[in-house]
Structures are given as C-alpha cells and as structure tokens.
MARTOR-649774 format. One record per residue: x, y, z of N, C-alpha, C in turn. Coordinates in steps of 0.001 Angstrom, whole numbers, plus 524288, in hexadecimal, padded with zeros to 5 digits. Each point is the difference from the previous one (the first is absolute). Layout:
N
XYZXYZXYZ/...
end
This chain:
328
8033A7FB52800007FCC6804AE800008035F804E480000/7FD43805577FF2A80294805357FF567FD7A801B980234/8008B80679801B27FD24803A88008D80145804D97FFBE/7FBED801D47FCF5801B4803827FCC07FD0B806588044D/80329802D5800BB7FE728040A80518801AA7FF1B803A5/80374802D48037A8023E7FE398050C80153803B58034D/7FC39803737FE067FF27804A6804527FD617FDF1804A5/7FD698046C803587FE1C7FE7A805C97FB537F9FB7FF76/7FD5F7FEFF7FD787FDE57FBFF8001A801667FADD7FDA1/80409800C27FB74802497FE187FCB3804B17FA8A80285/8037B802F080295802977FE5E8046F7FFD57FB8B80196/7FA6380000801507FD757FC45804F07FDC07FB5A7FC4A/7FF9A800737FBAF7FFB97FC4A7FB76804717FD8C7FF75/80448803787FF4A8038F7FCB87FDCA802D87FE37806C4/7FEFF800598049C801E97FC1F803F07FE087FBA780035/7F98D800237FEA37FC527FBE9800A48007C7FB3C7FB95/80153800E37FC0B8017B7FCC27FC008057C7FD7C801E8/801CE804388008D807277FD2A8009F7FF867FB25803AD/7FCD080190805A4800607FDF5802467FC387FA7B8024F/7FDEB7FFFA7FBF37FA277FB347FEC1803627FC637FECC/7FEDE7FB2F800C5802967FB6C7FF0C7FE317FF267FAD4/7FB167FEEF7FEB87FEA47FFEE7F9E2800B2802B97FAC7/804338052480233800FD804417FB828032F801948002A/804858017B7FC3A803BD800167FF4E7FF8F805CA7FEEB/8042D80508801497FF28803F47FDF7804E1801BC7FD7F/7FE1E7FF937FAB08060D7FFF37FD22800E3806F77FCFB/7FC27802EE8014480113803EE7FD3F7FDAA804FE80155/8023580681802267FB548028F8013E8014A803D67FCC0/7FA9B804007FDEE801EF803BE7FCB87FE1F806478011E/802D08035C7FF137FD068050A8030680318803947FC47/7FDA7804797FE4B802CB804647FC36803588036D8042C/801447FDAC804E8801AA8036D8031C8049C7FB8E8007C/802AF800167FE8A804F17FC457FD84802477FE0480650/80234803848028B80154800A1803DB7FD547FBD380568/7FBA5801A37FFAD7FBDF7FCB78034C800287FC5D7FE29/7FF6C7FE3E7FBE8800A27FA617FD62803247FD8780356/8058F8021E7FD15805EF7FCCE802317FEED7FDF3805A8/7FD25803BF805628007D7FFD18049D7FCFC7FBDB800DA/7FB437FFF27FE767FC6C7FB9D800D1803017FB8B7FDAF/8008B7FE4A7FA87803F07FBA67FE36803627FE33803C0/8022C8031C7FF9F805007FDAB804C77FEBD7FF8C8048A/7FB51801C5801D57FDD17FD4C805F37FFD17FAED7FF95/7FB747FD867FAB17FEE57FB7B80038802B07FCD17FB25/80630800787FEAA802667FDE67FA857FE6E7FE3E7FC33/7FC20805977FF777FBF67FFF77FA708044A8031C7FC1F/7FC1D7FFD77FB3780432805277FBE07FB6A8044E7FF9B/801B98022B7FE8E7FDD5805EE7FFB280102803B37F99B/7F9C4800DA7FEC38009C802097FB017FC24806E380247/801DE802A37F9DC7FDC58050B802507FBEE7FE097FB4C/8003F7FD1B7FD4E7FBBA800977FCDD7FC107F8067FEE8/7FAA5803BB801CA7FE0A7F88B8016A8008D7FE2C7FBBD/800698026E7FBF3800A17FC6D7FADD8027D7FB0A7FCAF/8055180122803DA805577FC3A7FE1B7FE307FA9A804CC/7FA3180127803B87FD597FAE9801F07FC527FD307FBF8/7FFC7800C97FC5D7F9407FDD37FE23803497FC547FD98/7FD927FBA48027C800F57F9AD7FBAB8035F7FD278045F/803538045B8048C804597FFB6801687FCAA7FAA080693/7FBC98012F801697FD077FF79803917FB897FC607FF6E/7FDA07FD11804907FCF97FD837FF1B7FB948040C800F3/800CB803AD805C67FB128018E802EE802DE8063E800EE/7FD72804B280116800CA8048D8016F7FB988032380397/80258802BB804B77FD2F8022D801BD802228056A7FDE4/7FAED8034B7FFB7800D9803EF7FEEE7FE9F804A580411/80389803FF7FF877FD39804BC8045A8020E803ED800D7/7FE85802207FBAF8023B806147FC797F8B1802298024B/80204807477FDE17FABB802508006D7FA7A7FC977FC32/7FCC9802C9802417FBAC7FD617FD407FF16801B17F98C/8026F803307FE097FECE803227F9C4803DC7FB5C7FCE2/802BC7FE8B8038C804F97FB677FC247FE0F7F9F580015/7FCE27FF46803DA7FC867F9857FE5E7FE7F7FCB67FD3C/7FE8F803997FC827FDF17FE0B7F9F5806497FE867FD29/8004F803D37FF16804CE7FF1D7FB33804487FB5080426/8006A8012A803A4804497FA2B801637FEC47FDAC80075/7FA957FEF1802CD7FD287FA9C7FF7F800177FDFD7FC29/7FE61802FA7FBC87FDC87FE7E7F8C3804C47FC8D7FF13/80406801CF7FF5E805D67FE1F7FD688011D7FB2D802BD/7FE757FF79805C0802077FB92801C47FBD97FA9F7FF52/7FA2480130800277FDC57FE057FE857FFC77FDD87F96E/802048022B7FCBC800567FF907FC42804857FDF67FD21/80526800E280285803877FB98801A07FFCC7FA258025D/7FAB47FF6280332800E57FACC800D6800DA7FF988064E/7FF6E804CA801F1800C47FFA3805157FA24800BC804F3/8009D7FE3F804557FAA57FE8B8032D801C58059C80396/7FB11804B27FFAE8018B80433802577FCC58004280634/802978033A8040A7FF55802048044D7FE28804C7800A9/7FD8B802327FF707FF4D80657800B87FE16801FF801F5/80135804F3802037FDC58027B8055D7FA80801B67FE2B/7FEA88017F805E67F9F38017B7FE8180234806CB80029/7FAF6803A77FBD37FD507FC427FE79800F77FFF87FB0A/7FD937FB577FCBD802357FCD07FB9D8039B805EB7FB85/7F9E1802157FD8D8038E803667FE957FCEA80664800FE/7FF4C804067FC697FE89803F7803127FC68801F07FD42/7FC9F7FCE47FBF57FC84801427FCBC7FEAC7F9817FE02/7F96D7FE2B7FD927FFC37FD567FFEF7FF377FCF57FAA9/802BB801817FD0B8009E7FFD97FB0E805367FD977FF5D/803AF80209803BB804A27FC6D8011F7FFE57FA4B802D0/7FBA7801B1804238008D7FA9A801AF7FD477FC157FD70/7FBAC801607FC9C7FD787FAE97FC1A803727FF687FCD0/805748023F7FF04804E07FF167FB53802927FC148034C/801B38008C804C3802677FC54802E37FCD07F933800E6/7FCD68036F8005B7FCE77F9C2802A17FF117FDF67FA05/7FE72801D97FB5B7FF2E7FEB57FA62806667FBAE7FE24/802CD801778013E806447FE427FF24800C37FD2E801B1/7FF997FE4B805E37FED27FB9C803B57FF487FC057FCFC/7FB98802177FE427FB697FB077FF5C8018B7FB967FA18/801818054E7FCD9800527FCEF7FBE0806907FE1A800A2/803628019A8044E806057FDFC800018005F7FBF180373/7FCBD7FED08019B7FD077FBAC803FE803CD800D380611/8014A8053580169804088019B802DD7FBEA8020280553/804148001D804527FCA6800398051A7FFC48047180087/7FCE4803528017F80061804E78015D7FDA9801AF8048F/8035980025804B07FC818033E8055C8018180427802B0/7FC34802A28024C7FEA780411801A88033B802E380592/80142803188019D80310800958062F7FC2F801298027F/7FA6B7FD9C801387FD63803228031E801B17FAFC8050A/803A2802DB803D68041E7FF318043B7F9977FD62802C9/7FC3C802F6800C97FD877FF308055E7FC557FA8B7FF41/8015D7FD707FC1B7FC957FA467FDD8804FC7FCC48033E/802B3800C78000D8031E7FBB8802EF800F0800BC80637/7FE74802E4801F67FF367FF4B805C67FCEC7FD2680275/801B77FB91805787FF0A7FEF1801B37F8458011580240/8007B80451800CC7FB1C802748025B7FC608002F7FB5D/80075801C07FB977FDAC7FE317FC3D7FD097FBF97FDB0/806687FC867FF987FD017FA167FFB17FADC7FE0C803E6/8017F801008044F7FC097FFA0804E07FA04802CB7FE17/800DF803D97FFDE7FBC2804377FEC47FB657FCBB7FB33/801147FDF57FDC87FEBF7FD167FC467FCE17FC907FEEC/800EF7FB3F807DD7FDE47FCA38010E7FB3680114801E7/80015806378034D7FAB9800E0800E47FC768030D7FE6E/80255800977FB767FB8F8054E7FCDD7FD0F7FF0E7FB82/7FBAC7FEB0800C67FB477FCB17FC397FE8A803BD7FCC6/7FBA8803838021B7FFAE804357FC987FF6A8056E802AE/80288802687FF97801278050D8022B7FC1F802707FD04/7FBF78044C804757FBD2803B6800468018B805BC8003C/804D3800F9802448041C80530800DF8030E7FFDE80317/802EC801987FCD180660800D480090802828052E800EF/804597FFC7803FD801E38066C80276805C37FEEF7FDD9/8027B802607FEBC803FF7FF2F800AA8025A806C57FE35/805C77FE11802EF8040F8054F8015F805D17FF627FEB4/803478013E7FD53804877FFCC7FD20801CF8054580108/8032780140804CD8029E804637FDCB8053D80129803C9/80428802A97FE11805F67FEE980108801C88054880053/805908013A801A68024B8053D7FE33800F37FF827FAE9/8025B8064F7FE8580018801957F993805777FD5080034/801FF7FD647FA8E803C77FDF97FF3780054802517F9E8/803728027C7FE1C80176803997FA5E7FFD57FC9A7FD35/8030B7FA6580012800FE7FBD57FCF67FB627FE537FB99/7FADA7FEB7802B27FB5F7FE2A7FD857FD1C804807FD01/8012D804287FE2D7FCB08058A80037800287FF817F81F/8022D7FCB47FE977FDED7FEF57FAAB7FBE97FD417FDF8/7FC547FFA1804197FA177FEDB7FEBE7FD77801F480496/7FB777FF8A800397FBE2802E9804D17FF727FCC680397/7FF66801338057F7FD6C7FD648036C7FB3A7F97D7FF90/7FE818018D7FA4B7FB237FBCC7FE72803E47FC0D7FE45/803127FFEB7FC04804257FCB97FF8F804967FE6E8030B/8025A803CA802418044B7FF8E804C27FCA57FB6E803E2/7FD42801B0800477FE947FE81808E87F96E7FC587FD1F/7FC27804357FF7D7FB2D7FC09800767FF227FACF7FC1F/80355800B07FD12800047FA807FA737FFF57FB4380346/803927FF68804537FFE67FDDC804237FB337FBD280164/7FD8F804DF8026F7FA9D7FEF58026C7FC1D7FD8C7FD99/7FEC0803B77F9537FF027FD457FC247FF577FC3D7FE55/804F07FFA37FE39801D17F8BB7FE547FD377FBCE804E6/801908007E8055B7FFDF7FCEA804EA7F7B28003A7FFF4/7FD64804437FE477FA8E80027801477FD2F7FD7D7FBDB/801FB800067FB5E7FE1D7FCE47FA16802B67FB3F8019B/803427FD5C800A88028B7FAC5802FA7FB247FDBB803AB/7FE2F80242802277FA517FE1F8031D7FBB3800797FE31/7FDD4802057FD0B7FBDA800027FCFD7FFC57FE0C7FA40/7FB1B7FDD97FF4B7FF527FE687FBB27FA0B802D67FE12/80164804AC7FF447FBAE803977FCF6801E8804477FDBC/7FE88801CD7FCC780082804D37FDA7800168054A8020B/80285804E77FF2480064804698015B7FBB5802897FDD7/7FB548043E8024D7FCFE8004A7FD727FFCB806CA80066/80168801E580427802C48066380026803E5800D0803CC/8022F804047FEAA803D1800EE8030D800678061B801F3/8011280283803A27FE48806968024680703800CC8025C/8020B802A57FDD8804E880294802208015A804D58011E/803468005B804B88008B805AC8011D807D08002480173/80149804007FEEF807227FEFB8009D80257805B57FF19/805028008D8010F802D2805F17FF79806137FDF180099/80171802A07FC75807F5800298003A7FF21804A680531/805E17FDC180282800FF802FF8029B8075F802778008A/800627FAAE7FE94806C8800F48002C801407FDAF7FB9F/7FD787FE4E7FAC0800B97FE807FBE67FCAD802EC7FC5B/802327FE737F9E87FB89802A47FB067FA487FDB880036/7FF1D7FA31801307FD067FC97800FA7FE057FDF280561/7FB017FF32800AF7FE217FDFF804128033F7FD0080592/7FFEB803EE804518026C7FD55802B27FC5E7FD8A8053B/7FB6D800E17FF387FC1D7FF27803D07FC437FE897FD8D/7FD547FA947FFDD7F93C7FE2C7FDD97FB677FD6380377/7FDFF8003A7FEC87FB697FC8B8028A7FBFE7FF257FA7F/7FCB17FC0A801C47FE4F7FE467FAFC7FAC47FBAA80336/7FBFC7FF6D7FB9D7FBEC7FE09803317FED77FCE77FBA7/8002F7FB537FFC77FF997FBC07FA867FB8E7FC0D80302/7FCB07FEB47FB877F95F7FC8A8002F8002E7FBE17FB6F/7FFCC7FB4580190800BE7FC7C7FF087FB2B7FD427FDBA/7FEBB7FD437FC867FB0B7FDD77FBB77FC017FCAF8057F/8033E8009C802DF7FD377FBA9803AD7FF238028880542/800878056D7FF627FD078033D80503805E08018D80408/803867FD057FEED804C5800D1803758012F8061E80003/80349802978043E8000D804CE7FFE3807397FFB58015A/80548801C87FF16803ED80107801128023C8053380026/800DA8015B803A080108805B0801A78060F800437FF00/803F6802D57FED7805947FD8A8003E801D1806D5800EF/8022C800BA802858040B80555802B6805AE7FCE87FD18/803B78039F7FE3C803A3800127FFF280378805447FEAE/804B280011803898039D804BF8005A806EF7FD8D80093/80118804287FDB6805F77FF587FFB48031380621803D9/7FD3C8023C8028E8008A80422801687FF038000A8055E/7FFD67FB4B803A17FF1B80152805A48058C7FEFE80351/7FCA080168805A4804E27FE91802007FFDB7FB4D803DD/7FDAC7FDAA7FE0B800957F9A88019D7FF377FB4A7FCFD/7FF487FADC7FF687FF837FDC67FDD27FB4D7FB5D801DA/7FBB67FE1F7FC647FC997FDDD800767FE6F7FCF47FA24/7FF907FAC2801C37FDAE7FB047FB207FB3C7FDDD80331/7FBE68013B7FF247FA6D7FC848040C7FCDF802847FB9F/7FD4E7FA7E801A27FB527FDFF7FCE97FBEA7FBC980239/7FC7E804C7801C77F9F77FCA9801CB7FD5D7FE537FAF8/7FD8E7FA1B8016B7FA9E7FDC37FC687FADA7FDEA80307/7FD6E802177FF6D7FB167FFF5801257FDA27FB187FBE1/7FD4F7FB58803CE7FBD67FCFC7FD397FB5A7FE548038B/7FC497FD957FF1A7FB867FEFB801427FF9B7FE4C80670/804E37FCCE7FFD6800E37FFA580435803BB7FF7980476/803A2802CB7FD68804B07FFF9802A9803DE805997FDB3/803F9802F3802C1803538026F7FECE806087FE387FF9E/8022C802937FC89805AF7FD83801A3803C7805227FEB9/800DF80134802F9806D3804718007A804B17FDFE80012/801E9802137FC6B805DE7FDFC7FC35804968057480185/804407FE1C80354800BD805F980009806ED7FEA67FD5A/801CA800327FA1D802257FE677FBA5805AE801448027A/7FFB5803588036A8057480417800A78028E7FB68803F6/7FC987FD908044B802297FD87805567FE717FA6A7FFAE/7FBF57FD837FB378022B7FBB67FF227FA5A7FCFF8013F/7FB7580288803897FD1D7FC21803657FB40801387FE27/7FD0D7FB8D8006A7FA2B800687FE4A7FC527FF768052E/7FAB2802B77FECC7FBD97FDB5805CB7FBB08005F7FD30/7FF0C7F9D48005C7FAB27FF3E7FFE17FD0B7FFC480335/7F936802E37FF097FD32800758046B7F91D7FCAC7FBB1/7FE4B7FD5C802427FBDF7FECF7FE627FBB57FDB2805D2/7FAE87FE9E7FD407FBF27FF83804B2802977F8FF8004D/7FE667FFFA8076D7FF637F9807FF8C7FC4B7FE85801CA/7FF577FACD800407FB337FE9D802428022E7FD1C805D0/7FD237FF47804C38013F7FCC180458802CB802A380355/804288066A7FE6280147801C98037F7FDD78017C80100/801B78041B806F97FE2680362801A28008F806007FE3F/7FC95803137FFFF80301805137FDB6801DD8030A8049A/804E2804917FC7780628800AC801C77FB598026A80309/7FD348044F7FEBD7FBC88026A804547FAF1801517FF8B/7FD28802C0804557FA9A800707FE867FF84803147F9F6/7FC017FD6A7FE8A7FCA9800BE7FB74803897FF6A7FA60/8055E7FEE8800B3802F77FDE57FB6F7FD0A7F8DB7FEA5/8017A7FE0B7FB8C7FF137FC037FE09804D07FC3780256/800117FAFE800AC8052D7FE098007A801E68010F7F972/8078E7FFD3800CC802777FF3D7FE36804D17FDB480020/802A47FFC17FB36803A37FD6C7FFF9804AD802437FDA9/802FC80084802A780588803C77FFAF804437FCF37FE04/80325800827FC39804797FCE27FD65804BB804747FF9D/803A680003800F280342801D880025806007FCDF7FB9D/80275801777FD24804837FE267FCF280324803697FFBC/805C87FDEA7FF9E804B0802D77FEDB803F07FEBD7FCEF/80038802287FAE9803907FDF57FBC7806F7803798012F/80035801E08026F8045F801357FF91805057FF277FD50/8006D7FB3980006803427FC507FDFA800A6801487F996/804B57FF537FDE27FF717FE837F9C08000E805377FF0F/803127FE497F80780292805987FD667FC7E7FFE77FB60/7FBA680508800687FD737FF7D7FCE18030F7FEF17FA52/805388039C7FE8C8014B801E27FAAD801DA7F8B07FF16/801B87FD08803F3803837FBA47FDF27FC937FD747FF18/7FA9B7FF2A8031B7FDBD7FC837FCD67FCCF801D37FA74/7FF45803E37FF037FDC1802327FB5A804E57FE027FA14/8045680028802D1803FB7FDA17FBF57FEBC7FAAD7FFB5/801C87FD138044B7FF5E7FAE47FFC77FAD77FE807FD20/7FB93802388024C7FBD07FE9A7FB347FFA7802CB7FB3A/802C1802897FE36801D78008E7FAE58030D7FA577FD62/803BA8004A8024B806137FC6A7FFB97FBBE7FAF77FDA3/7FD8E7FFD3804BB7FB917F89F7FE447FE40801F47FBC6/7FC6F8030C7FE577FD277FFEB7FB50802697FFA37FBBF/8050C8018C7FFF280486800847FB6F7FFF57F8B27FF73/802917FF36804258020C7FA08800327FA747FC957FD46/7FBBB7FF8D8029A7FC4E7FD457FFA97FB91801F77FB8E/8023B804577FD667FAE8802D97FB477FBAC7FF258037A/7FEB68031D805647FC6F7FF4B800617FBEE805BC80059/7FBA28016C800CA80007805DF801157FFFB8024D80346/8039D8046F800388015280370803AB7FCBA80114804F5/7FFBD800B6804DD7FC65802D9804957FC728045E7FC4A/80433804857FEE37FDD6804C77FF01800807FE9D7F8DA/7FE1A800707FD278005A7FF097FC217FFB98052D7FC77/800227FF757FA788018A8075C7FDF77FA137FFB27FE68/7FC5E7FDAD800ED7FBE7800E67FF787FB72802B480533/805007FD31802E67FCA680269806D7802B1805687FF84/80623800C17FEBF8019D805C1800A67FC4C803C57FC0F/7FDAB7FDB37FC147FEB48036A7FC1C7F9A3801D080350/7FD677FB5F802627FA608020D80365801E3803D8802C0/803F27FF9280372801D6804788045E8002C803D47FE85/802AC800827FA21801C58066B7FD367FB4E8021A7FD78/7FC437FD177FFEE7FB178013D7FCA07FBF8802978060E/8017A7FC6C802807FC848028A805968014A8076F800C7/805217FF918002880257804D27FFEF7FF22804007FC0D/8016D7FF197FC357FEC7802B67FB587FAE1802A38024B/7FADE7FBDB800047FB78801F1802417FF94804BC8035D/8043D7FDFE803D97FF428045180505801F9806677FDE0/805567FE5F7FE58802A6805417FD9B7FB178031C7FA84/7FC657FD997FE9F7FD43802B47FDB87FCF2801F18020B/7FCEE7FCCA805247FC8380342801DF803EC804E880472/802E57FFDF8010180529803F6802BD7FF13804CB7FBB4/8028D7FFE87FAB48006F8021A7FBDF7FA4F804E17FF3F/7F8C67FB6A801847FCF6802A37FEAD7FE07802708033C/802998004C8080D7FD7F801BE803ED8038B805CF8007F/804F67FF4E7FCF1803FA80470802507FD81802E07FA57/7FEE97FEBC7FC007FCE08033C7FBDC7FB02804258026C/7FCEF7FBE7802697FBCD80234802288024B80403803B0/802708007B803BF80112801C5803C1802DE806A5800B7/802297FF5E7F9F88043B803B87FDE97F9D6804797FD19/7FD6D7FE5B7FF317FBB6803587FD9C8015F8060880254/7FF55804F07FC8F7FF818037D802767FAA28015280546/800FA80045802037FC07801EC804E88004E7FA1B8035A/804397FC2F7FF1E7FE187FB40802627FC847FC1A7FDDF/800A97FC2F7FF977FC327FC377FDA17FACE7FDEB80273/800C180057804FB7FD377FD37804F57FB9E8045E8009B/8045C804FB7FECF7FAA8805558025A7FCBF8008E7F90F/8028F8004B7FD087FE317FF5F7FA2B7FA457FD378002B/801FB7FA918021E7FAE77FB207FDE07FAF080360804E6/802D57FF5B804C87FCFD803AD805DC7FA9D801CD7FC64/80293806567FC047FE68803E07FFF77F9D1800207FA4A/801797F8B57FD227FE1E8008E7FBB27FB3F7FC6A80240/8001C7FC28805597FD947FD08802EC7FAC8802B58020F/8025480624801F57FCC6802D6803817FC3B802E27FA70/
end
C-alpha cells in the first residue's frame, strides 16, 4: 500500500498501514517533498513528490490530500488498477463522486470511504439497538482548526453525522430546513439543520468548528426506548420500559438502564484493516463509494438549503421582517 497525503491526517495513515501486519507500506507521496522524505524514513517507505510514478506501482492506496484533489487521484489510481481509500468526504461535488464510484464499478476495483466514525466501537454497538428511530438529536462541535477550512462546516464536521444517521435508516430524505454563518472562515462555520425522513423520522444535527470545547453525542428516540451515544468518550446508555420491575420512583414506569463502554480500540486502524480485507477478499467495503456518495448528497442538500436561508435573510429590510410585513 501507499499513501498519498501526509499532512496532519495523512500521517496517521501512513503509521497505521506500516504498522498492520496485513499491509505493507511501501511508498508515501506528498508535493511537499520534504514531508515525504520524513514520513518515509520513519517507516522505510520511499517517498515521491509526485503520486504518479505510484500508479501500477501498488496494489491498494489511501488517500488524504484536500477534498478539491479526490477525484482526479482517485480517478488515476482507480483506473490504473488500484483498490482506493479515501477520505471523507468522497469528493466535493457530486458529479465527481458518481465518476468515482462509475470507475469502481466498471474496474471492478474497491473503493471506500473515510467516514472514521463507522468503525468505532460505540457505533458498532449503537446498531444493535436501534430498530427504527422516531428522532434524533445530535451535536458535533470542536475548536476552529485552519487546516479543514477548505470546505464548510457541512462537509468538514456534519458529513459525519450524516453518513452515521442514513447508516441507520432505511428511508428517504423528504425535506431538509438549514440555518449556519462563517465566522472565522469564507464558509460556514456554524449549522444546524432539521432533516424529515419518508417515514415520519425527524433528525436535528448542530454542528460547529468554532467552540471552545469539544462534543460527539447523539440521542435516538424510539417507541420504546432511548439510547445516548456520547462518540467523543466512547459509551452508550440505554434506557427502555421493563416489565416486573419496580419503578426507580413514584409515578415513573419501571425501567431498564444499560450502560456500555467502548473505550478500547483504534478507530483509524481498524477502518484500514477493513479496507486491507476487502482488497484481499474482493469483498465490499464497510463504507462503500456509494454510501460516501449518499453522505455527500445528504449535504449537498443541507448546503442548499444554507445557500437559500442566508439568501432569504440578506433581503433588504430583513427577510423574516419582509415575509412579517407581507403576512400582516
């Protein structure tokens, strides 16, 4: 395997490969020549400034350059013959990513997705008890980091959430209501977003890159039970009705309290390793470029309705007092 990007996230690719028993990391490549060499010689890889003099050279590549360069390195390596890795999200428009996943298909080549938070522990868990979710809370938000600021908050941080809330459902998106503002970027650095599902489901999703703390939780609400996922510390709690207890107190229902703790385990190594298998075994990917392409399409969604609330809003006299004034 290679990997091609080895900046701040990049890095951590090429340790995780080196150091997998099933993958060999024979090559990393970065236009920052320099960084190359350092990483190479951490793990007695070679080092090119250009991924090119890899294609043919490789069985498998992770990739994890900005998101505007996805397409075109993916394309070449896929089209070479090689089984690609690529960060989320897939690419940054979705015309690219039906080119990617289109190439795949007909190069009969693996192609998956980095959405990191499918391979956590707590996840997997999350999974076992969530039938059909009625509404969903969830909250994503971190300090500002400069690094990610070549796409918006909807792609940076909530694609995330996204990907992980279409992963549990099996219905259609049927509207979506967004509200968001740059604050320390050109693009959205703060969203919230209110998405309705063909089947009555409701998902609320907050996400920020601009605070000063850090938070991954995610409540689901079903018929008869709740479950809180809190992504950052690892642990899930399930709460549902039981029958035969006593209740905790007057006029509550009995229940039944479950408590879990995934702590344990590297999300990024096993997201390789189940890469690594699918290569070995042709089998299909966890995240597949067809699941990254739902995620980027979810988004897309949101950033349009973002696009048509900050339209509204910008109206001379206000948009809110505008509609107010044509109401009265």
């Amino acid at each position: 395997m290679a990997v091609v990007g080895v900046g701040y996230f990049g890095k951590f690719h090429a340790e995780k490969v080196a150091n997998l028993a099933q993958t060999e990391l024979v090559a990393v490549a970065d236009n920052d020549f320099k960084l190359a060499k350092k990483i190479a010689k951490k793990h007695g890889a070679r080092a090119v400034a250009d991924y090119r003099e890899l294609l043919g050279e490789v069985d498998a590549v992770c990739i994890a350059v900005p998101t505007r360069y996805h397409c075109d390195i993916a394309s070449e390596f896929l089209e070479s013959g090689v089984d690609v890795l690529v960060e989320k999200p897939i690419t940054p428009d979705l015309e690219s990513a039906a080119k990617l996943v289109r190439i795949a298909r007909e190069k009969g080549r693996i192609l998956q997705v980095g959405h990191l938070e499918r391979f956590s522990g707590v996840v997997e868990a999350l999974k076992k008890y969530v039938v059909r979710p009625l509404y969903i809370d969830s909250v994503r938000i971190s300090p500002f980091k400069a690094r990610s600021t070549d796409v918006n908050v909807i792609l940076d941080v909530m694609i995330h959430d996204l990907d992980l809330i279409l992963s549990l459902k099996d219905s259609a998106i049927v509207s979506v209501d967004a509200a968001g503002a740059p604050v320390f970027s050109d693009s959205e650095d703060i969203a919230s977003v209110r998405i309705k599902f063909d089947d009555g489901c409701i998902a609320n999703i907050v996400a920020s890159r601009i605070s000063l703390k850090s938070e991954r939780t995610m409540r689901i609400f079903e018929h008869d039970k709740y479950v809180a996922v809190d992504l950052e510390k690892r642990s899930i709690r399930v709460v549902w009705q039981a029958e035969g207890n006593k209740p905790i107190m007057p006029g509550l229902p009995p229940i039944d309290i479950r408590n879990e703790d995934y702590s344990e385990g590297d999300a990024l190594e096993r997201e390789i390793e189940a890469f690594a298998e699918a290569v070995r075994n042709r089998t299909a990917p966890v995240v597949s470029g067809e699941a990254g392409m739902a995620a980027l399409e979810a988004a897309v969604r949101v950033n349009e309705s973002l696009r048509a609330h900050a339209e509204f809003t910008s109206r001379p006299g206000g948009g809110a007092l505008e509609a107010s004034k044509k109401l009265a």
